[in-house]
C-alpha positions in Angstrom: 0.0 0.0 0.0 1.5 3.4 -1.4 0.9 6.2 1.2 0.3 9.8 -0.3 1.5 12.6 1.9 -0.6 16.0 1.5 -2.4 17.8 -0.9 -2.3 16.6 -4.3 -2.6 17.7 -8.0 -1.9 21.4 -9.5 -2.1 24.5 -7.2 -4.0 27.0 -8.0 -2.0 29.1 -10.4 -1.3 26.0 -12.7 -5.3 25.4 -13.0 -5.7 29.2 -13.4 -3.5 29.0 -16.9 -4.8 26.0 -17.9 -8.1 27.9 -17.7 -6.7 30.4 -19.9 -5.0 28.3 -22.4 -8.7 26.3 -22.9 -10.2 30.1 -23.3 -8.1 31.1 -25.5 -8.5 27.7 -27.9 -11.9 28.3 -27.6 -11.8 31.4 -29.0 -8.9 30.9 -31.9 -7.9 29.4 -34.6 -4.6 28.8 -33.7 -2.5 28.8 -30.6 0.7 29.3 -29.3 2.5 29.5 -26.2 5.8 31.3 -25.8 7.1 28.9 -23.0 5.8 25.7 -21.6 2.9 26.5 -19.5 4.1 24.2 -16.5 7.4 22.5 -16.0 6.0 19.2 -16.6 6.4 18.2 -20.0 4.4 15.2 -20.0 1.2 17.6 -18.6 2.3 20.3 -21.0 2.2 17.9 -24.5 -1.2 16.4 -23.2 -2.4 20.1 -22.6 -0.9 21.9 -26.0 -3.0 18.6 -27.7 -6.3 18.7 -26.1 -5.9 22.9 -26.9 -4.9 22.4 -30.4 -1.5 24.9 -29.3 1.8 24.6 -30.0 5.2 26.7 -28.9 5.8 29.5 -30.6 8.6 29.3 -33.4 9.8 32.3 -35.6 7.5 32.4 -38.6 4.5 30.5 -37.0 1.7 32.7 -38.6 -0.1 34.8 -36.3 -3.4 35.6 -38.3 -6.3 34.3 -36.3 -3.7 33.4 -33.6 -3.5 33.9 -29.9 -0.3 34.1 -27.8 -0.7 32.5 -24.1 2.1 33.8 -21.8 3.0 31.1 -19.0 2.0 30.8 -15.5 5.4 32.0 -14.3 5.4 35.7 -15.7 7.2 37.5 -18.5 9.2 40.1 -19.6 6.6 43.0 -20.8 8.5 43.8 -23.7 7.6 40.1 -24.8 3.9 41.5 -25.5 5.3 44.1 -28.4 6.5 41.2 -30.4 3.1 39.4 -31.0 1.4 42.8 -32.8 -1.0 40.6 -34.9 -2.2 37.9 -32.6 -4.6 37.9 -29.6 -2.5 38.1 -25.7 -3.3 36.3 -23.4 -1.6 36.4 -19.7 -1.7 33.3 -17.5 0.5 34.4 -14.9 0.0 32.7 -11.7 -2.2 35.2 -9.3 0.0 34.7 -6.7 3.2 36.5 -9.2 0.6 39.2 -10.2 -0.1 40.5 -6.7 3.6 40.2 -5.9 3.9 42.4 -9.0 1.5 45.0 -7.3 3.1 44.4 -3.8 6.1 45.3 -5.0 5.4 48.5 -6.8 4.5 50.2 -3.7 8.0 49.5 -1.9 10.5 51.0 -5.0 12.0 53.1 -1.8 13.6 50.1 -0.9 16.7 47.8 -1.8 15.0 44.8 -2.8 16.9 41.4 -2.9 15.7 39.2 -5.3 16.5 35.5 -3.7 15.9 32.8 -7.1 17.1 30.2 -9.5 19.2 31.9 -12.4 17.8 31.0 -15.3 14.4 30.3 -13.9 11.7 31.8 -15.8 10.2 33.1 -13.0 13.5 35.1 -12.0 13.9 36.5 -15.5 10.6 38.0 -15.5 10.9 39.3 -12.4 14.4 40.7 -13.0 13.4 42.0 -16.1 10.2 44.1 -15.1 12.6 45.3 -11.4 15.8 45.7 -13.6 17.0 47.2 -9.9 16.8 44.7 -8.4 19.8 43.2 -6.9 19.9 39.0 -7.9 20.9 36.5 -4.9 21.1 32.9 -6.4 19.6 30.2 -4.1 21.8 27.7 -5.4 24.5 29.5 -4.4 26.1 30.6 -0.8 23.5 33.1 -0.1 25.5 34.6 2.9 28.7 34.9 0.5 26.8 36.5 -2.0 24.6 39.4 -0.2 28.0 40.1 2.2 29.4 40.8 -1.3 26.3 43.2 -2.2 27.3 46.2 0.4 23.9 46.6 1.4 22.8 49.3 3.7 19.5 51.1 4.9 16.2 49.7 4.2 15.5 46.6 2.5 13.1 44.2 0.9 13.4 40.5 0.4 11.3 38.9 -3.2 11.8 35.1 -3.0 11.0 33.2 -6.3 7.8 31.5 -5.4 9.6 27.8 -5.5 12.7 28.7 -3.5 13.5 26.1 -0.6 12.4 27.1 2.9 16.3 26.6 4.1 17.5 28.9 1.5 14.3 31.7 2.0 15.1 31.2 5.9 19.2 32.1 5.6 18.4 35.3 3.3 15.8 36.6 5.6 17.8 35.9 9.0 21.0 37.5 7.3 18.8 40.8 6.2 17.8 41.1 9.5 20.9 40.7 11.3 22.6 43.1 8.7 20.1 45.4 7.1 16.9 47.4 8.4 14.9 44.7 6.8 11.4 46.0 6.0 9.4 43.3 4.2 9.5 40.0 3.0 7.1 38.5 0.7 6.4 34.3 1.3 7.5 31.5 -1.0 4.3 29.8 -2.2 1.4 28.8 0.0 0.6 25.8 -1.7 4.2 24.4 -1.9 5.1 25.2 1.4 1.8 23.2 2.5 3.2 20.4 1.2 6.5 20.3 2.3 5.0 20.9 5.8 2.7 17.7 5.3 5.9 15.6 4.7 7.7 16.7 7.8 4.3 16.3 9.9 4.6 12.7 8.0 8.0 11.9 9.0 7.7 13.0 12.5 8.8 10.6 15.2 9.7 8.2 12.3 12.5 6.7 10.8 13.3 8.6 7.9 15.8 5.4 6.7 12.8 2.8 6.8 11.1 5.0 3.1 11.3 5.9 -0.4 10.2 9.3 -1.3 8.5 9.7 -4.3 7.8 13.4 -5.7 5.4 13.4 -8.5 6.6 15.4 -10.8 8.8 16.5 -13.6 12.6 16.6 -12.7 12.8 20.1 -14.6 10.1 21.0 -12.1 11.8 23.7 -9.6 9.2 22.9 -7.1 9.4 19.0 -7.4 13.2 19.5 -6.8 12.6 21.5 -4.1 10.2 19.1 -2.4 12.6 16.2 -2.8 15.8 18.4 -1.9 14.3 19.7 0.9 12.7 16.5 2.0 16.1 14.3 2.0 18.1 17.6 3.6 15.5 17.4 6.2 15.5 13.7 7.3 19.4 11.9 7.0 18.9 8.7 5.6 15.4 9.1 3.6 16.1 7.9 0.3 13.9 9.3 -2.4 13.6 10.4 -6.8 11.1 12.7 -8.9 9.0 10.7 -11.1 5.8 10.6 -13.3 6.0 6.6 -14.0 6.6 3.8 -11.4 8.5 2.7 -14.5 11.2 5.5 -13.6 12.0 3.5 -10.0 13.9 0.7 -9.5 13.6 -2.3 -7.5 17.3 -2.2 -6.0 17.4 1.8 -5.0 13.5 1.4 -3.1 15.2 -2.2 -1.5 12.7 -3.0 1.6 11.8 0.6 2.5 8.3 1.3 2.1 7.2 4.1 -0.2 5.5 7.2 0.4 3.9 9.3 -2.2 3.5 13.3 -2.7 2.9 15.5 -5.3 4.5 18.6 -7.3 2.1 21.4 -7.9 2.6 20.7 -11.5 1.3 17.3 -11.5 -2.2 16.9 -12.0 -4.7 14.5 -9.1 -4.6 11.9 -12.3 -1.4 11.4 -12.6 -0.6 11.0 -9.1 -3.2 8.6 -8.9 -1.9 6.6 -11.8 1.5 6.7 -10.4 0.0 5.8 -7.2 -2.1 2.6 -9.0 1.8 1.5 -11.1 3.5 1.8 -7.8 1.6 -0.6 -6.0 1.1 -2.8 -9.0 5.5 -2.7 -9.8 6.1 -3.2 -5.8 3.2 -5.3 -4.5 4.9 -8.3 -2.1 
C-alpha cells in the first residue's frame, strides 16, 4: 500500500492557466505558447494537444492566432513582439499580486533571492531591472556580504525557492540590514513540504522511499525532494511521473510514500500511485 502525503494535483495558479490556455483555444484558430505552461512536459504535451497549441517558433503565422504567456510571468517587452495575434496572460495570481506588492516599496533595496535562469526570476528581474539578484543555489550569505547593502531593504523570493535557503536570506537581512518586508514563497508548496515533515515526524526517515510526482525540470518537485532528503538523514527518495522510472534495487525493503508537485495533475498522481503498488506489491 502506497501512502500519499498531503495535498495533491496542481495548485491553484497551474489550474488558473490551464483555464486560460482552454479560453483562448476556444476562442482561436490557432495557438501558441511562448514557454511551456508548467514544467512538466508530460502535462504540458497532453495540454498543448487537447488545446490544439503549439510553442511558438519564428515564422508561426499569427493571423487568427492567440499568444498565451506562462504561468510563471514575462518580460513586458515580450507582448510588443506578437502585434498581430490575440494576448493572453496566464500568470500565476499569486506572481501578479507580488507584482503590485512590490510597486509600492521602490524606496527600498529589494533582494531578489531565485534560480538563475528560472523563468520566474527572469521576468521578475526583467520588469525590477533594480533589483539586486541572490542565487539560491549559491552561498547566499557569501553573496549578499558581497552586495554592500545598507539602509532599508526588501526580500522577493522566487515562489519555488526552498524554505532553508528563504530562511538564511531573511535571518541574514535582519541581522545586517533594516529589513522592511518580506514576501512568502508559495502557499501551496510550502503546504506540502509541511505535510511531509508532519509525516515523517517521530519516524525513521531510513525505513522510506520518497516519491515526488513530478517532472525533474520542475523547480518545485526538486525543491520538495531536496528539501525532504536535507530534512531527514537517511530518507532515500527520486522525482517521477512513471513507477517505471523506479527501480527495484534503489526502493530495496523501504516502504514508499507518495507526494505531489504542484505541477502534476490528481490523475497522474493517482496513476503513479495505481503502477507503484502494481510494480512493488509483495
Amino acid at each position: 500500500m502506497i501512502t500519499i502525503i498531503g495535498e495533491i494535483g496542481f495548485c491553484f495558479g497551474v489550474n488558473h492557466a490551464i483555464d486560460v490556455l482552454r479560453k483562448a483555444a476556444a476562442e482561436n484558430r490557432r495557438v501558441y505558447l511562448t514557454h511551456p505552461l508548467l514544467h512538466n512536459k508530460a502535462e504540458n504535451d497532453r495540454l498543448l494537444m487537447e488545446n490544439h497549441a503549439a510553442l511558438f517558433h519564428a515564422g508561426s503565422p499569427l493571423s487568427d492566432s492567440a499568444i498565451v504567456f506562462s504561468a510563471h510571468g514575462h518580460a513586458m517587452k515580450e507582448e510588443s513582439l506578437y502585434p498581430t495575434a490575440r494576448l493572453y496572460d496566464a500568470t500565476c495570481p499569486l506572481i501578479q499580486k507580488r507584482y503590485e506588492r512590490i510597486e509600492a516599496e521602490r524606496d527600498l533595496t529589494i533582494v531578489f533571492l531565485g534560480k538563475n535562469g528560472h523563468q520566474e526570476t527572469e521576468a521578475f528581474l526583467a520588469r525590477f531591472p533594480d533589483f539586486l539578484f541572490v542565487d539560491s543555489r549559491m552561498d547566499i550569505e557569501d553573496q549578499l556580504a558581497g552586495l554592500s547593502l545598507i539602509g532599508r531593504t526588501g526580500l522577493v523570493p522566487q515562489t519555488t525557492v526552498s524554505q532553508s535557503a528563504y530562511r538564511v536570506a531573511e535571518a541574514w537581512l535582519r541581522k545586517n540590514t533594516d529589513l522592511q518586508f518580506v514576501l512568502p514563497i508559495c502557499p501551496m508548496y510550502e503546504r506540502r513540504f509541511l505535510a511531509i515533515e508532519d509525516f515523517f515526524a517521530g519516524k525513521d526517515p531510513q525505513s522510506f522511499f520518497l516519491v515526488v510526482c513530478g517532472d525533474t525540470l520542475s523547480s518545485n518537485a526538486n525543491e520538495l525532494l531536496q528539501a525532504s532528503l536535507l530534512r531527514f538523514r537517511g530518507l532515500k527518495g527520486r522525482i517521477a511521473m512513471s513507477a517505471e522510472e523506479i527501480s527495484t534495487e534503489e526502493v530495496g525493503k523501504r516502504q514508499i510514500v507518495l507526494c505531489s508537485s504542484t505541477s502534476a495533475s490528481r490523475e497522474k498522481v493517482l496513476q503513479l500511485k495505481e503502477g507503484l503498488e502494481r510494480r512493488f506489491s509483495d
